[in-house]
N, C-alpha and C positions, 0 to 999 in steps of 0.2 A: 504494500500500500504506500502512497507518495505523502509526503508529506503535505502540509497546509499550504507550501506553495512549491511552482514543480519544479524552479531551478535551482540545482545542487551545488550546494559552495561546499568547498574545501578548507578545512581548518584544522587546526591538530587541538585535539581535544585539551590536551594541558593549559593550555595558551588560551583560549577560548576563553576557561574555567576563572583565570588569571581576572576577570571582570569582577568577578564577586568578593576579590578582597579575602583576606585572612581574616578568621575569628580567632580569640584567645583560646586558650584551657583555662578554664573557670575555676578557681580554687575550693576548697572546701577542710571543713576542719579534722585535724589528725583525729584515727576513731586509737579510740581506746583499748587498752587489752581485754579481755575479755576471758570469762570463766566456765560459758555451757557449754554443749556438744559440738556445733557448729563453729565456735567463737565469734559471738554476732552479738552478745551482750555481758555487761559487768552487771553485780550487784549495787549498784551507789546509788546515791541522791542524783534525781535526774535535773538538769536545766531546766529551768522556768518557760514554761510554755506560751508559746507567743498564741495571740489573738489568730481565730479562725480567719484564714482568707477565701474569698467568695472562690466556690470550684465552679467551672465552666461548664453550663449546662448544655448536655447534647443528648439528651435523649434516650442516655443510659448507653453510650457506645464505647462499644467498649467490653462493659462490663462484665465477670466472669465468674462464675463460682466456684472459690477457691477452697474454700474447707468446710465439709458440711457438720451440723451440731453431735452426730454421733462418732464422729472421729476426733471432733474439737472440744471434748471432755464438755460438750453443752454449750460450747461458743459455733456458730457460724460465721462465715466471713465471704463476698462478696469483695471483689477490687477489679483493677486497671491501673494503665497509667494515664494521667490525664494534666489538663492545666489550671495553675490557680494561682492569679495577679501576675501573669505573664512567668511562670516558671513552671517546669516540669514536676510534677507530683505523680508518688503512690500514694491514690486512693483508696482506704478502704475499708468499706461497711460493714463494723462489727455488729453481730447480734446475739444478745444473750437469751440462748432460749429454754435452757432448766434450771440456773443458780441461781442462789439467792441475791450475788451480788457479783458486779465484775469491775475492778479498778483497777488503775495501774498498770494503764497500757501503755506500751510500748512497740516501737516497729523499727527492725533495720536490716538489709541487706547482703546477700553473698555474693561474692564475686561474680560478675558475670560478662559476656560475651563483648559488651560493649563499653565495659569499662565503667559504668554507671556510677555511685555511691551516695551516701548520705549528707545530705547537705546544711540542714539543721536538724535542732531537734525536732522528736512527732509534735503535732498539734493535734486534738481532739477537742469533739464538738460538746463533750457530757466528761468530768472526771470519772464517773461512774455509773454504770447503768445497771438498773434491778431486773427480773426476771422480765422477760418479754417485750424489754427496751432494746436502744439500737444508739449507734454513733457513729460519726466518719473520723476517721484517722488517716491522716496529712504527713506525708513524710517528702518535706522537697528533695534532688537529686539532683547532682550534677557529674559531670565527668572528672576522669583524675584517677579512677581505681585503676588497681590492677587487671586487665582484660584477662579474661579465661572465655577462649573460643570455645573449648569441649562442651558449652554450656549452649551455645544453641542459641535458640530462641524463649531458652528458659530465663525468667529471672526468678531465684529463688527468696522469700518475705519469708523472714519470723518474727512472730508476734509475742510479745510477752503480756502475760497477763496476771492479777490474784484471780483466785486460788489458782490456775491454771498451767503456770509456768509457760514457758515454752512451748508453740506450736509452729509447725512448718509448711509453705503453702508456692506455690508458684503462678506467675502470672506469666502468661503467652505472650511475646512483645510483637508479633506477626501483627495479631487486630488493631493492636493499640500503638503500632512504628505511629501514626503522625504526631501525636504528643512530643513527636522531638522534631518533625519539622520547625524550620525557622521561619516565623511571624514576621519578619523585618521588610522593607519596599525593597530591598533587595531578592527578594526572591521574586518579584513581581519581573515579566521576562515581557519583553516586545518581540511584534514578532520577528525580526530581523534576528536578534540573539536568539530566540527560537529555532530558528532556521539554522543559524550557525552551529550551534549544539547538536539538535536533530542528524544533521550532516556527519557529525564529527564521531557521533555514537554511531558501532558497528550495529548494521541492520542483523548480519546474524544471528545479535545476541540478545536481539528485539524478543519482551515476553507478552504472552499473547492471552486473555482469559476474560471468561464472561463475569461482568461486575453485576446485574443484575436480571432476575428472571420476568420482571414485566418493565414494559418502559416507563422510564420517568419523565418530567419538561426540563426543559432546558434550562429554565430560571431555578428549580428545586433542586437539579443538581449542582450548580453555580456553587447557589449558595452555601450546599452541603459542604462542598468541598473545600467554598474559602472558608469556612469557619473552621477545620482544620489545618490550611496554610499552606493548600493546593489551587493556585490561583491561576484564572483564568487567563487565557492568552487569544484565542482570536475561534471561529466556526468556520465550516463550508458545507452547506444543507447539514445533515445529519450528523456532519463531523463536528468534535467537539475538541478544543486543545486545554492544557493544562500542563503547568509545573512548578516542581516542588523544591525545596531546599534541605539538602542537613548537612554539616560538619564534623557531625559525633564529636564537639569538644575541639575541634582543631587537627583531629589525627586527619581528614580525609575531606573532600570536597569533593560533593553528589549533588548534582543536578535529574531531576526525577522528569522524563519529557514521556508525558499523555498523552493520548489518540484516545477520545472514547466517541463511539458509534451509538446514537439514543436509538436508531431503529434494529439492529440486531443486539443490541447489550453486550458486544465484542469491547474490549480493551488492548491498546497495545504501547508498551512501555519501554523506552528507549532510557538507558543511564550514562551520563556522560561525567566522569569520574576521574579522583585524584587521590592517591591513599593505597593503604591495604587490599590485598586481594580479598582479604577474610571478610571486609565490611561490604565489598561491592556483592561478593556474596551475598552475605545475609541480607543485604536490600534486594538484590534476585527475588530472593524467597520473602520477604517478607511484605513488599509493595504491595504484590497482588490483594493478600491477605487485610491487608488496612486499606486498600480503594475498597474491595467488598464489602469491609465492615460500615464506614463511612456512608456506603449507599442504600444498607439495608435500612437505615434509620429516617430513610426518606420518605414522608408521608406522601 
């Protein structure tokens, strides 16, 4: 299939990318040693909990069932990862559904594929909730960890809890990849830099996959999309363009270039890339997976 417009420029993909400028590696504070099986938590006095910030409402997208109440000693847990006051957040919905009481919660991280970690302390919506109550818990993240590729697309959450201690849960970063797209006008592409990227990225390693099983409009997918940070770039009848942004922290520079089709619900995804093989990878596998998710939520 040609792209949005039909004459092929030549460009070497590095150089291209060179437009969007360097982003930093965003610091985060040293974690501390730690005592349980994972080593993901100390016994102490926890930091003072900052004020709830407003999570990004989308319609529950996302969202995954991570630990059901009869393996969570009578806790269930619901999460994602998602945004809140422009920063990447683990989300996630605790529910207490046989104790008498559940406080002192806490939430932190395992090493994972993308290098991830913890950024501040958790925030939570309730210190404690009695039988049949529920809270969110906020743990922002940034880059800086140590990457462990072996982990996939897994990110591994453990939650502390009274009485509870310790529980272990994973969230799937496939549905939930655009939580780390970047929001900035930079990601925003005209089509001439369209065109030059499109070019630049090998057609044979173009991924191809249906985003939805009935059609949408045009304007409800727009919007779906920029409100996760996949913005629009130009139409031709049925064809639809779009592209995305992420950095992973600095290690890599991805340009995500969209084709979607409203009347067959085909997709087709070009990456025009800088970095790691392992990352351009996991964006292979993991785009498709977060355009699908992103569309199902489309009313």
């Amino acid at each position: 299939r040609s792209a949005p417009v039909q004459q092929k420029v030549k460009s070497d993909s590095a150089s291209v990318l060179d437009i969007f400028g360097d982003v930093g590696l965003a610091k985060a504070p040293t974690e501390a040693k730690s005592k349980d099986p994972l080593g993901l938590f100390e016994r102490k006095a926890e930091p003072k909990r900052e004020e709830m910030p407003e999570v990004k409402k989308n319609r529950g997208h996302g969202i995954q069932d991570l630990l059901r109440a009869d393996r969570g000693k009578g806790i269930s847990v619901q999460g994602r990862l998602s945004r809140a006051d422009k920063h990447t957040v683990v989300e996630l919905h605790v529910s207490n559904r046989d104790l008498a009481m559940v406080k002192d919660i806490a939430v932190q991280m395992n090493r994972n594929a993308l290098g991830l970690k913890s950024a501040s302390a958790v925030r939570v919506s309730k210190p404690s909730i009695g039988k049949g109550e529920s809270c969110v818990a906020l743990l922002e993240v940034t880059y800086g960890g140590e990457p462990e590729e072996s982990k996939g697309m897994n990110l591994q959450i453990a939650v502390r809890a009274t009485p509870v201690d310790v529980l272990y849960m994973t969230i799937q970063l496939g549905p939930v990849f655009s939580a780390l797209f970047e929001m900035s006008a930079n990601s925003r592409l005209d089509k001439s830099a369209f065109l030059k990227l499109w070019s630049s990225a090998l057609e044979s390693d173009e991924i191809k996959f249906d985003f939805a099983h009935s059609r949408v409009s045009n304007g409800a997918l727009r919007s779906s999309l920029e409100s996760h940070g996949v913005f629009y770039v130009a139409s031709r009848g049925s064809l639809l363009y779009f592209a995305a942004r992420c950095s992973f922290g600095g290690r890599a520079k991805h340009v995500y270039l969209i084709e979607m089709d409203l009347t067959s619900s085909r997709s087709s995804v070009r990456i025009a890339h800088k970095g790691p093989d392992s990352l351009y990878q996991f964006a292979r596998e993991a785009l498709p997976l977060a355009i699908k998710a992103i569309c199902t939520e489309i009313e």
